[in-house]
C-alpha positions in Angstrom: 0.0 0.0 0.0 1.4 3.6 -1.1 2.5 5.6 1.9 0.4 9.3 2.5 -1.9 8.9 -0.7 -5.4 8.3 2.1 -7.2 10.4 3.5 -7.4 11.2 7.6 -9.9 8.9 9.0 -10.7 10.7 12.2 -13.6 11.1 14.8 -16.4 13.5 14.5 -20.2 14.5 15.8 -23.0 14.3 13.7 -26.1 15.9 14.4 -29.8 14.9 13.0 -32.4 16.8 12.0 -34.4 15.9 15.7 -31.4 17.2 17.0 -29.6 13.6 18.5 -26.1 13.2 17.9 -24.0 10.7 17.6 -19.7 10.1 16.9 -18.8 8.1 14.3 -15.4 8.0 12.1 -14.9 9.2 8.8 -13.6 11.4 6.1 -15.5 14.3 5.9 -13.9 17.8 8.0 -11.8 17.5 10.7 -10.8 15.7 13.9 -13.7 17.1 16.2 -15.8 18.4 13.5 -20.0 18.9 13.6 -21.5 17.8 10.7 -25.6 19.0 10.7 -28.2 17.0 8.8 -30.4 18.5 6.2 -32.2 15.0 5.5 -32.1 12.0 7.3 -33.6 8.8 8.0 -36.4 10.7 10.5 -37.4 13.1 7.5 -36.7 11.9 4.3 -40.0 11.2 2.7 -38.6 7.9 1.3 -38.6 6.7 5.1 -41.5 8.4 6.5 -43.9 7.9 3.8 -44.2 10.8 2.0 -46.1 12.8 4.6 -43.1 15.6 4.5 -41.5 17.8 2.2 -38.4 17.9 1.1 -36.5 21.8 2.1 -36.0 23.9 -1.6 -32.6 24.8 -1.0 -31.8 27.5 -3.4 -35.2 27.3 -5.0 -34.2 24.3 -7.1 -37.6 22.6 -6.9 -39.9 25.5 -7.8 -37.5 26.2 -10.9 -37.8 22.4 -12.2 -41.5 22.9 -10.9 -41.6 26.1 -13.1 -39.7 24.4 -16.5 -41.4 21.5 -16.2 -44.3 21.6 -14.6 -46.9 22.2 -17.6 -45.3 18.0 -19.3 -48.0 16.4 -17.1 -50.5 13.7 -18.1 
């Protein structure tokens, strides 16, 4: 295995959208590092059902909504 080429696998907090946390190990920041859910298992429609809606960050959705919304059957 190549000496230096991988990246710092290190410990850091994540925080759900409910607001638990939790530390697991991984890639992403910095040793220590909060990383805040936008979507998770407790609000993704795909888990819950449907029965909430997904955030329109940047208003994405309304502008596919917009371009697109007039194709329906």
């Amino acid at each position: 295995m190549k000496a230096d080429i991988h990246p710092d696998y290190h410990t850091i907090k994540v925080v759900m959208t409910d607001g638990t946390e939790y530390e697991t190990r991984s890639t992403w920041g910095k040793e220590g590092d909060v990383l805040n859910l936008d979507i998770d298992p407790t609000s993704h429609p795909a888990w819950t059902g449907g029965s909430q809606q997904l955030m329109d960050r940047g208003g994405r959705v309304s502008k596919f909504n917009k371009r697109f919304g007039g194709l329906g059957i």
